[in-house]
N, C-alpha and C positions, 0 to 999 in steps of 0.2 A: 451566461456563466456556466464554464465547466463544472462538472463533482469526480469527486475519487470514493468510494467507497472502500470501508479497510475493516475486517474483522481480525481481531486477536486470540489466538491459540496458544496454547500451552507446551506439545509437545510435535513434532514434524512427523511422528508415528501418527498424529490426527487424521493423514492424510491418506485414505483407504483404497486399495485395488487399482487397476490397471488406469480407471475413466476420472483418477483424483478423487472420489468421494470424499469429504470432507467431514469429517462428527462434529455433530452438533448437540451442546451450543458453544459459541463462542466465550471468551474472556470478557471481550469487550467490541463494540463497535464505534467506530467513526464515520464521518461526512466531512469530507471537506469541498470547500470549494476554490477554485482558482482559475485564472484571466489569462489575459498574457505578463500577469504579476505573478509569481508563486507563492502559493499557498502551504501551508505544513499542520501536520496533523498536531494531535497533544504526543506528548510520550509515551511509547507502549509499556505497559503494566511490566511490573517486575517479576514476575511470573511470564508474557511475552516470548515465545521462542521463532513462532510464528507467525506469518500474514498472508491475509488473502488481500487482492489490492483489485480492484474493477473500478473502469473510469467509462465515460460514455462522451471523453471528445478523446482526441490525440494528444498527447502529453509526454513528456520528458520528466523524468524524475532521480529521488538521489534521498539515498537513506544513510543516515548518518548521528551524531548525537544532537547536531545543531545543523541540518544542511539548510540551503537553500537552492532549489536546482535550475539549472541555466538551462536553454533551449540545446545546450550539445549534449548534456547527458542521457545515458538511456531514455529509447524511446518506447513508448508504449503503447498499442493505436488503440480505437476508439472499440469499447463492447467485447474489449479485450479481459480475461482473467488470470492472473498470476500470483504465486507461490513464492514464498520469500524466506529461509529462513533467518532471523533478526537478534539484536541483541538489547535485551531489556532497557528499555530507558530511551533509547533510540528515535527517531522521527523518521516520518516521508515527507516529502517535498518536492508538488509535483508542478509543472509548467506547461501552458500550451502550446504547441508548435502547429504548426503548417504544413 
């Protein structure tokens, strides 16, 4: 079984210097997991503006109020970490691919 890891932020000014620093702490954190089913996190906080997103297989994902992501949506590879800015209330939903 895959996982996503997903921290929650408040403001994209979080995000410090040239190498991404990021301040801490977070809003909120997640774990998801998911298969070659997708998986979707809970809603990010109404407060949310942004996300840090780390997965440790390859995956395709999709953010949205209710997504669920199919294996053609962006992809994301494995050990990889990405920046997202988001919109409160919002979800990820991520899928494995090959």
């Amino acid at each position: 079984m895959a996982r996503m890891t997903i921290g929650e932020y408040s403001d994209p000014k979080d995000i410090q210097g040239p190498g991404g620093v990021i301040k801490e702490p977070s809003l909120a954190d997640q774990t998801v997991n998911f298969t070659d089913t997708a998986g979707t996190s809970a809603a990010f906080s109404t407060a949310t503006r942004l996300i840090r997103v780390s997965t440790d297989s390859k995956c395709a994902f999709k953010i949205a109020a209710n997504p669920t992501a199919v294996v053609t949506d962006k992809e994301m590879p494995a050990g990889h970490v990405e920046y997202f800015c988001v919109t409160a209330g919002h979800k990820i939903s991520m899928i494995a691919v090959s």
